[in-house]
N, CA, C and O atoms as CSV, one atom per row, in Angstrom:
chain,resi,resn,atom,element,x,y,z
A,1,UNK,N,N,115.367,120.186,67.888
A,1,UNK,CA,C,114.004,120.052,68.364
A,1,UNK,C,C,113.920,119.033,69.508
A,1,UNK,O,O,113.397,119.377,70.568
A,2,UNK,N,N,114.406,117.804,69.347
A,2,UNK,CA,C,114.409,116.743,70.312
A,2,UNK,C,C,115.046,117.598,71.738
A,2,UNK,O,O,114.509,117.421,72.832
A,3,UNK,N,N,116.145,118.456,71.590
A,3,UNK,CA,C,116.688,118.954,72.416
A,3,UNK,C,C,115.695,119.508,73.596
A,3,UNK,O,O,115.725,119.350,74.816
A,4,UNK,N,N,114.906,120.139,72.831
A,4,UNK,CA,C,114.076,121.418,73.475
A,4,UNK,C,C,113.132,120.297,73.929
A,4,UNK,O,O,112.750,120.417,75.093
A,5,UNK,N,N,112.688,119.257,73.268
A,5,UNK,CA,C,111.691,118.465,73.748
A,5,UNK,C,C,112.092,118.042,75.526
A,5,UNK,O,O,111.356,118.334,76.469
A,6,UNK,N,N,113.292,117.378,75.631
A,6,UNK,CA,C,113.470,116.994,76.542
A,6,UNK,C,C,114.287,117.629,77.467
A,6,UNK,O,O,114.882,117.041,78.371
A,7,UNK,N,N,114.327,118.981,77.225
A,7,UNK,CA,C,114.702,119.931,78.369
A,7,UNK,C,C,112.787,120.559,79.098
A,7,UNK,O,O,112.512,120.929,80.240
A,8,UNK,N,N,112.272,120.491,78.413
A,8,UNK,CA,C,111.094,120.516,78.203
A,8,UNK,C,C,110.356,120.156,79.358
A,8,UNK,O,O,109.694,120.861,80.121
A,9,UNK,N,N,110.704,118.295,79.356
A,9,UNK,CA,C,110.275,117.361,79.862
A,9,UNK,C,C,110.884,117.418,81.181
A,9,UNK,O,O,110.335,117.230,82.267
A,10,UNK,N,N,112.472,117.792,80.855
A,10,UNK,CA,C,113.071,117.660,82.496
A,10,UNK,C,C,112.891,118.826,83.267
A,10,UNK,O,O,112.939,118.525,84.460
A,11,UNK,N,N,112.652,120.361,83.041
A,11,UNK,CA,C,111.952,121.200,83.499
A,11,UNK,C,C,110.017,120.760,84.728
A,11,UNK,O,O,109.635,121.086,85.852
A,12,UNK,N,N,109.489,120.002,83.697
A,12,UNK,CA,C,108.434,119.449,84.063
A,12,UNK,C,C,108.656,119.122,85.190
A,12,UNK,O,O,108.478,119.796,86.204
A,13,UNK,N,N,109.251,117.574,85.060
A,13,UNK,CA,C,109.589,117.076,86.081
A,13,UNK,C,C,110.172,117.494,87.492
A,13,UNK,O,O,109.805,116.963,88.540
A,14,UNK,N,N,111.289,118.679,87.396
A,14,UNK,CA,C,111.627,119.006,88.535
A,14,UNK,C,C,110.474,119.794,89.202
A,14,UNK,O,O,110.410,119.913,90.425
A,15,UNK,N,N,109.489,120.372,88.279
A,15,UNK,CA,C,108.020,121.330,88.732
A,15,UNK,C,C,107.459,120.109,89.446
A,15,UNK,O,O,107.471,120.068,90.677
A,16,UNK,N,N,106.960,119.095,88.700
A,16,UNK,CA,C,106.146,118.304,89.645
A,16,UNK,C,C,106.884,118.133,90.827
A,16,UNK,O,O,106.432,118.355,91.950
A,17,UNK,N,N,107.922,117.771,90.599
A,17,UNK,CA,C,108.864,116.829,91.746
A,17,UNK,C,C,108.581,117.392,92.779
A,17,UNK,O,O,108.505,116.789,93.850
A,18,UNK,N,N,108.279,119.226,92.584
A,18,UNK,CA,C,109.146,120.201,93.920
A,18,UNK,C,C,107.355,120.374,94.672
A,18,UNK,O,O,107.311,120.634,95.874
A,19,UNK,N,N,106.291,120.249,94.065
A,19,UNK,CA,C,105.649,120.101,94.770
A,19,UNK,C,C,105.004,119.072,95.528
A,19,UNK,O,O,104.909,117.899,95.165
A,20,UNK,N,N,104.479,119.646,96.799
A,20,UNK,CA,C,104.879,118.717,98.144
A,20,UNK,C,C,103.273,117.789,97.822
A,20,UNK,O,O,102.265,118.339,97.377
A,21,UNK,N,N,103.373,116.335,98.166
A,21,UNK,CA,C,102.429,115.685,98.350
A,21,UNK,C,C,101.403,115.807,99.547
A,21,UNK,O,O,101.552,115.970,100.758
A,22,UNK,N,N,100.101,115.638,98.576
A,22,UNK,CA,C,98.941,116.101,99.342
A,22,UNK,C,C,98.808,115.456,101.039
A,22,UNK,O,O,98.435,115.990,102.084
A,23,UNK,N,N,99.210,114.334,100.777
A,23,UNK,CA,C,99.343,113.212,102.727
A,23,UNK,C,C,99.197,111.762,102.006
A,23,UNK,O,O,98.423,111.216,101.219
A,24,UNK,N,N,100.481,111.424,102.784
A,24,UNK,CA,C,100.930,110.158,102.725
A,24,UNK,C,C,99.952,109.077,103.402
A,24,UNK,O,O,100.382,107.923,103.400
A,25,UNK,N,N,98.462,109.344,104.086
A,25,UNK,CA,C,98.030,108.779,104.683
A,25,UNK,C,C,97.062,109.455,105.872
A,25,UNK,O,O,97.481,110.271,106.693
A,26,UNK,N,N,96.008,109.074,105.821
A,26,UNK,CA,C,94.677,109.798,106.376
A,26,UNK,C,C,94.798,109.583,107.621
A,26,UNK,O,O,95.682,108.919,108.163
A,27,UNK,N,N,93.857,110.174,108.150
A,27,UNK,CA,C,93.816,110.351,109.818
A,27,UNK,C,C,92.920,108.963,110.403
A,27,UNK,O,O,93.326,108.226,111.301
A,28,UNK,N,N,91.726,108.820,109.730
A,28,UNK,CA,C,91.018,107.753,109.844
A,28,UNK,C,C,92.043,106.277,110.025
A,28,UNK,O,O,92.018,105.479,110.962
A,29,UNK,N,N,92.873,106.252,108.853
A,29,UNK,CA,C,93.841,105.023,109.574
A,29,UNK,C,C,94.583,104.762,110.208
A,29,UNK,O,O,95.084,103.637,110.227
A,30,UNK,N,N,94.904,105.674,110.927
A,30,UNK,CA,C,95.898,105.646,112.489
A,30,UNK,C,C,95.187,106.324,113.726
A,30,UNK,O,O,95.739,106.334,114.826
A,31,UNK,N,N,93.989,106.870,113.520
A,31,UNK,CA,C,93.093,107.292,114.528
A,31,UNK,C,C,91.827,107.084,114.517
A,31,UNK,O,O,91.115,107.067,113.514
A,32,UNK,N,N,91.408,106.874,115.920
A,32,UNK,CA,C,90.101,106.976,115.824
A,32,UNK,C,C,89.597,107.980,116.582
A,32,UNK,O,O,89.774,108.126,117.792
A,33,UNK,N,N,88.820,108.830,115.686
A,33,UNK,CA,C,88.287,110.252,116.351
A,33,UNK,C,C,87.141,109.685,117.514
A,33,UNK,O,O,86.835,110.650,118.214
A,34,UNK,N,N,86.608,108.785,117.832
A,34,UNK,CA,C,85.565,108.554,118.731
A,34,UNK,C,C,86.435,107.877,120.125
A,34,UNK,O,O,85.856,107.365,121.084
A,35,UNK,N,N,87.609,107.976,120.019
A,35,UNK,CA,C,88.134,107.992,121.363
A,35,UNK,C,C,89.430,108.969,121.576
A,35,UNK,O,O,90.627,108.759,121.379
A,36,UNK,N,N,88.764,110.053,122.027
A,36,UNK,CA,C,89.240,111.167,122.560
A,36,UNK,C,C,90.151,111.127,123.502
A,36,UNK,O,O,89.668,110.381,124.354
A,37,UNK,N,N,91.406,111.562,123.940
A,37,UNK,CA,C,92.291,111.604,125.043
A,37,UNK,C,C,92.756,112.525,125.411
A,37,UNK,O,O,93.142,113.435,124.677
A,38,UNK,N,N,92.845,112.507,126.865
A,38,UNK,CA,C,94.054,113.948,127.436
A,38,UNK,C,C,94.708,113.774,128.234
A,38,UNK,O,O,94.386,113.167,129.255
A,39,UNK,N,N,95.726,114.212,128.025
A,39,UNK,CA,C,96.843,113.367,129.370
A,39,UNK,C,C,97.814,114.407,129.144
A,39,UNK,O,O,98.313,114.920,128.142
A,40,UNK,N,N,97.938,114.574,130.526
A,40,UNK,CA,C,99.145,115.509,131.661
A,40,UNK,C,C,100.309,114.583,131.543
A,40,UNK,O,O,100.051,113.485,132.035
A,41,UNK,N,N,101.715,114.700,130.960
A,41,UNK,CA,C,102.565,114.194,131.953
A,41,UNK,C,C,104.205,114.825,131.366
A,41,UNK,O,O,104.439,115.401,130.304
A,42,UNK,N,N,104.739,114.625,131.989
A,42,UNK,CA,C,106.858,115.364,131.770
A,42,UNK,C,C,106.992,114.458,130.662
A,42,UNK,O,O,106.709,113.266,130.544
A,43,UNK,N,N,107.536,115.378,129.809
A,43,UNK,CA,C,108.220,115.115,128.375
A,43,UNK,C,C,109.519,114.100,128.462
A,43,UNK,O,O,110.242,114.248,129.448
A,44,UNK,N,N,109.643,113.740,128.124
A,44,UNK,CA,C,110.763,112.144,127.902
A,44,UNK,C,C,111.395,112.258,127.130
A,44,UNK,O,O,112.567,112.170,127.497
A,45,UNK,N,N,111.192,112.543,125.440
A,45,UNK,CA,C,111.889,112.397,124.358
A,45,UNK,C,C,111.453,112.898,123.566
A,45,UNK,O,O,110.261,113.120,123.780
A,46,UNK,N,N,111.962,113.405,122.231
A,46,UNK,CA,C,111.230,114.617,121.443
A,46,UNK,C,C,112.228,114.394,120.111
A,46,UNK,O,O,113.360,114.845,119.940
A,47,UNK,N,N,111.299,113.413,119.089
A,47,UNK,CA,C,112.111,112.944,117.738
A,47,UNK,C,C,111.284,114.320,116.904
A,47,UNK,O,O,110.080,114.577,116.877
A,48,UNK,N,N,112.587,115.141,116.187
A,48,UNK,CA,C,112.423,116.426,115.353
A,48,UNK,C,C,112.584,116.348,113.770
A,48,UNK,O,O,113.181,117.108,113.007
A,49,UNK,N,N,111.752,115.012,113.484
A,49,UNK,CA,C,112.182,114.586,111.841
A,49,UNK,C,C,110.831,114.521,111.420
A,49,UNK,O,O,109.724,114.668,111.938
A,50,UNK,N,N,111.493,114.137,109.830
A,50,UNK,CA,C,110.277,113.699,108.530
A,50,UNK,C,C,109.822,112.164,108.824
A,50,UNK,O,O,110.543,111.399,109.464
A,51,UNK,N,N,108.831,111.868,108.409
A,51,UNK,CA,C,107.523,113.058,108.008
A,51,UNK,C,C,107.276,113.513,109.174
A,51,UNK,O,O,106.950,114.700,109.215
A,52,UNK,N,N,107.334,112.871,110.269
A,52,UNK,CA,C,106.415,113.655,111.444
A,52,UNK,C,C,107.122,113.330,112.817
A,52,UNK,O,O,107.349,112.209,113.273
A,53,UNK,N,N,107.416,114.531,113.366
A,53,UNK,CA,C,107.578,115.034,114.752
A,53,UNK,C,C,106.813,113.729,116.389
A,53,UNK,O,O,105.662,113.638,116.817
A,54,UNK,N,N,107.661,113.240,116.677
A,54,UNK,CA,C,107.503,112.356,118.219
A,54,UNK,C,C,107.755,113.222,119.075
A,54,UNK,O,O,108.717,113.982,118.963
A,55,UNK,N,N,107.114,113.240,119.847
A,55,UNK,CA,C,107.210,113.229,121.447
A,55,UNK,C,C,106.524,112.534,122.525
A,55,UNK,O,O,105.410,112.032,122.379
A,56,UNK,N,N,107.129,112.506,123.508
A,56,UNK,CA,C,107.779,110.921,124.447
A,56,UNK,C,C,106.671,111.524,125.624
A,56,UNK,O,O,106.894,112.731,125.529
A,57,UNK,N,N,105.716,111.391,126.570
A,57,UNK,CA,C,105.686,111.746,127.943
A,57,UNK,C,C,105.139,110.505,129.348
A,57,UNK,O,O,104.172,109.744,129.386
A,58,UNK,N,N,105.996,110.706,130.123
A,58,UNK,CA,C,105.705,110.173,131.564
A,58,UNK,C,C,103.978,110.247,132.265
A,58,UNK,O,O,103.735,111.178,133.032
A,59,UNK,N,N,102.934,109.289,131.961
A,59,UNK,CA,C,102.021,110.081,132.511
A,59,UNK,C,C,101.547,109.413,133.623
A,59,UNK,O,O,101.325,108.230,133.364
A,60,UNK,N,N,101.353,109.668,134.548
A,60,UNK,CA,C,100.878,108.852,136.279
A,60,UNK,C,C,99.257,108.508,136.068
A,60,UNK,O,O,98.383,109.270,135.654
A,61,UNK,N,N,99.168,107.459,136.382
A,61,UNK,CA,C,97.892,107.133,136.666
A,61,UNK,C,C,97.423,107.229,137.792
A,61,UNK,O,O,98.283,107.545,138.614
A,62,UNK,N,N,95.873,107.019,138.430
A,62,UNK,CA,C,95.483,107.731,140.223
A,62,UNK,C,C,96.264,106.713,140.861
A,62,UNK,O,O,96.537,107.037,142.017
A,63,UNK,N,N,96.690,105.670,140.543
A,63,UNK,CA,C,97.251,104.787,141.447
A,63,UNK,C,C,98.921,105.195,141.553
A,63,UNK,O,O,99.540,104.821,142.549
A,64,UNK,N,N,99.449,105.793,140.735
A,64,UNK,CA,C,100.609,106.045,140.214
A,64,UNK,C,C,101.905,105.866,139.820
A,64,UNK,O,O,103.075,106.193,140.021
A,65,UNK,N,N,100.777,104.855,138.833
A,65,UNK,CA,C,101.712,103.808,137.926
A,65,UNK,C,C,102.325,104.436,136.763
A,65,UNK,O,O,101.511,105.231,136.294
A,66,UNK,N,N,103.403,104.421,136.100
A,66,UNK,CA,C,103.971,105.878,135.021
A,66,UNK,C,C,103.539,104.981,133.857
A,66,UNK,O,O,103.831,103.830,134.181
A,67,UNK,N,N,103.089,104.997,132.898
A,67,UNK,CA,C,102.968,105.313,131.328
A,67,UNK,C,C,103.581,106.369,131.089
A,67,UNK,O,O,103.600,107.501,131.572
A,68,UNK,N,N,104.243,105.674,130.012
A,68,UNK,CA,C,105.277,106.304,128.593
A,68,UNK,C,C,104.402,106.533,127.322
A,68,UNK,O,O,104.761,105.763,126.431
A,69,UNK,N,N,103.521,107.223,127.005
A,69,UNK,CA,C,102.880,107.578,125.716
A,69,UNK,C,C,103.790,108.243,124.789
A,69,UNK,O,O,104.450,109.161,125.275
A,70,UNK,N,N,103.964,107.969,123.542
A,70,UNK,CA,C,104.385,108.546,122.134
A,70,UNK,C,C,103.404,108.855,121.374
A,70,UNK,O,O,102.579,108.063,120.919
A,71,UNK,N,N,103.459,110.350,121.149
A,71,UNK,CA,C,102.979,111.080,120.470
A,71,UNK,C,C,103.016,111.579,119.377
A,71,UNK,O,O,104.003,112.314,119.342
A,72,UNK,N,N,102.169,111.599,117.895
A,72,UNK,CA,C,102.387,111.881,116.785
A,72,UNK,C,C,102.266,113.540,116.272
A,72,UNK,O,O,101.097,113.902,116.140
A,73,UNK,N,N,102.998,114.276,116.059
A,73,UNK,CA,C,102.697,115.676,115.635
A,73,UNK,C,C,102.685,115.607,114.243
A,73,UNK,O,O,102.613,114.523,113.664
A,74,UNK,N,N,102.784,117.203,113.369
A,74,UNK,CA,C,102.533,117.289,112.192
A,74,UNK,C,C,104.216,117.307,111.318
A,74,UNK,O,O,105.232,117.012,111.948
A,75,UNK,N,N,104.245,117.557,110.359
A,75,UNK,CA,C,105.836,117.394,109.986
A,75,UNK,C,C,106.497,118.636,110.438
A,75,UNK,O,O,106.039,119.721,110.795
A,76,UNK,N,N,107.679,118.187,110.326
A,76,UNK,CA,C,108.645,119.683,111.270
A,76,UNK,C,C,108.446,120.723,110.251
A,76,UNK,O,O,108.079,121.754,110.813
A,77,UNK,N,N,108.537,120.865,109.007
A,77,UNK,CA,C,108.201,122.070,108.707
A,77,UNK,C,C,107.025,122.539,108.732
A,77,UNK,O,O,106.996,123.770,108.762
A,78,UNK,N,N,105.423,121.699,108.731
A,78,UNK,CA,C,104.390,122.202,109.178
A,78,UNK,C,C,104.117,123.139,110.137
A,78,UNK,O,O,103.610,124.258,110.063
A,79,UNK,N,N,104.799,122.096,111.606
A,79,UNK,CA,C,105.147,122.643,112.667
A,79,UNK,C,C,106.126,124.194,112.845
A,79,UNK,O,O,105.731,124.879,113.789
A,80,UNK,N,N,107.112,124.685,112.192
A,80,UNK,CA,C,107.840,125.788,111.979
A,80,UNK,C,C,106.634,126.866,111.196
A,80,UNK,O,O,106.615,128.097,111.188
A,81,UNK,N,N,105.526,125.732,110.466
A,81,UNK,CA,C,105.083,127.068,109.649
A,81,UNK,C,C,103.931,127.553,110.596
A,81,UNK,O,O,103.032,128.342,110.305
A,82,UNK,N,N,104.105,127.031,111.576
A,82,UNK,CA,C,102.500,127.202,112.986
A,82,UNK,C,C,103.760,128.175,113.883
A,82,UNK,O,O,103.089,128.889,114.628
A,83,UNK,N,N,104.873,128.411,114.057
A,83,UNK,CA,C,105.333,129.253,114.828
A,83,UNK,C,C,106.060,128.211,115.882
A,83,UNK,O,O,106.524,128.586,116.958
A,84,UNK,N,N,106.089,126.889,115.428
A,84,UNK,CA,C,107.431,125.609,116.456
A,84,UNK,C,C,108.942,125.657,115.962
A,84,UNK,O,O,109.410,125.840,114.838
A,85,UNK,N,N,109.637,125.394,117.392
A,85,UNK,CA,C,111.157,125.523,116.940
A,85,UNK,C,C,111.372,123.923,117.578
A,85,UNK,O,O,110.537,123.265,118.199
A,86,UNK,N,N,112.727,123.548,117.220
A,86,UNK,CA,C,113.073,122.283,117.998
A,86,UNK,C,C,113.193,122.686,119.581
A,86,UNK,O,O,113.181,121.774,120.408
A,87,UNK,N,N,113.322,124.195,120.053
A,87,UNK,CA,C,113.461,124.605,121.528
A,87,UNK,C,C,111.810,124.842,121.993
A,87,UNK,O,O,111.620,125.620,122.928
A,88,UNK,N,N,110.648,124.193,121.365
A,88,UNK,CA,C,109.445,124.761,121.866
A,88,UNK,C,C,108.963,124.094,122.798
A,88,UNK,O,O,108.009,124.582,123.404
A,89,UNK,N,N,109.519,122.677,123.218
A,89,UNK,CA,C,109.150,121.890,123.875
A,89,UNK,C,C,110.466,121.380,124.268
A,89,UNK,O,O,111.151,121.019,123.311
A,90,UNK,N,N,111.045,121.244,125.529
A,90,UNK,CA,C,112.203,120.369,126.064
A,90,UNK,C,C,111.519,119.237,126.808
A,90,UNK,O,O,110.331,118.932,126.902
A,91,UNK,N,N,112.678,118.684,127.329
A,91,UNK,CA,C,112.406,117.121,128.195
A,91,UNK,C,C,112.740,117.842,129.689
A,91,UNK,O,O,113.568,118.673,130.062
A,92,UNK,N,N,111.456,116.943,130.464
A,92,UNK,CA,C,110.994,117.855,131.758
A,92,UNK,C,C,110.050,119.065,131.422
A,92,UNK,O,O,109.616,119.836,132.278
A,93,UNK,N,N,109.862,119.120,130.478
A,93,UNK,CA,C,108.516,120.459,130.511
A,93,UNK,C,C,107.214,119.323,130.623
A,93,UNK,O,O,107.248,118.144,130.271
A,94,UNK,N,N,106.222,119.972,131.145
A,94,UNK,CA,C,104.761,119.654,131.805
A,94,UNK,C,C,103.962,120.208,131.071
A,94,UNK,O,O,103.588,121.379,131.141
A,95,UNK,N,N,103.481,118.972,129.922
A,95,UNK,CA,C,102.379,118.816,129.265
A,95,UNK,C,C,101.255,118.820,128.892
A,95,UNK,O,O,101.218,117.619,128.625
A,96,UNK,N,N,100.035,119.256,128.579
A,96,UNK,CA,C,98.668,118.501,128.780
A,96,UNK,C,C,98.888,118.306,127.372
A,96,UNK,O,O,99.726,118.964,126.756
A,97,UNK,N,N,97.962,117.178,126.689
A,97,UNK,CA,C,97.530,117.045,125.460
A,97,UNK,C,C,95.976,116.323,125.033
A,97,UNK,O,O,95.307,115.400,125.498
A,98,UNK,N,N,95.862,117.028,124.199
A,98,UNK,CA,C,94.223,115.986,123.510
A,98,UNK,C,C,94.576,115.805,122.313
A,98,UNK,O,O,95.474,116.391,121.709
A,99,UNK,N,N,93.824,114.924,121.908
A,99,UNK,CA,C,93.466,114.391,120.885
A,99,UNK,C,C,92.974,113.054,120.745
A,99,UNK,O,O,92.033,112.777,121.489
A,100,UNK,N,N,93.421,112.066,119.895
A,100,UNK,CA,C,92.241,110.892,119.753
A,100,UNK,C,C,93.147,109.379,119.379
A,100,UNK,O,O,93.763,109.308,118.315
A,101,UNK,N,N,93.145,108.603,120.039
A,101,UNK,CA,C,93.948,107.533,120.408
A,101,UNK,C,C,93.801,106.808,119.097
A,101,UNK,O,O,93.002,107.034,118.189
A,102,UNK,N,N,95.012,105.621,119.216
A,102,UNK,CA,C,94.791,105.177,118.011
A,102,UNK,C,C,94.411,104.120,118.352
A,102,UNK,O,O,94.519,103.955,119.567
A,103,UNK,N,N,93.722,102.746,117.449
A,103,UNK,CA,C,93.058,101.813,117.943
A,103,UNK,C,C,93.888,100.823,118.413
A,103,UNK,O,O,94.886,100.342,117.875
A,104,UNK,N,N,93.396,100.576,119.434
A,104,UNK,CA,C,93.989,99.276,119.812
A,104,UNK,C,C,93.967,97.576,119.156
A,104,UNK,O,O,92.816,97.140,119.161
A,105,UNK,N,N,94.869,96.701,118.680
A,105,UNK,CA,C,94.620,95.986,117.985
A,105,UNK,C,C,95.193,94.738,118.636
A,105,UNK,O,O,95.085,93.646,118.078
């Protein structure tokens, strides 16, 4: 009986284990949706890991001074399950992006 109990238990466990956690962390604390951004610029660097996907870009200002922005995407398999490969974006491809900056502190 004890046997079955704790095959039981370790069955359980690998069930919970295998499903994926809801988010390690909200959007509200690394963004703020009331400052919106978009910026043009050539891709730099492009980190293809857990939890979540970087990419690097060059962006010119009117005076044309270069900023290096790093960018947060969703996790690489999120990203694969939207139709992304690690070849969907190279370094030297020409960018636009939006979304919402994070606060400055």
């Amino acid at each position: 009986m004890k046997t079955k109990l704790a095959l039981g238990i370790a069955a359980l466990g690998m069930v919970l284990a295998s499903v994926p956690a809801i988010a390690h962390h909200s959007f509200a604390a690394e963004f703020d949706s009331n400052k919106p951004i978009k910026l043009t610029g050539s891709v730099t660097k492009i980190e293809w890991m857990n939890p979540h996907a970087y990419f690097y870009i060059d962006v010119k200002d009117a005076s044309g001074k270069v900023t290096n922005w790093g960018l947060e995407m969703g996790s690489p398999n999120g990203l694969m399950r939207q139709g992304w490969t690690r070849n969907s974006m190279k370094i030297g491809d020409e960018v636009t992006v939006e979304g919402s900056a994070a606060p400055v502190t």
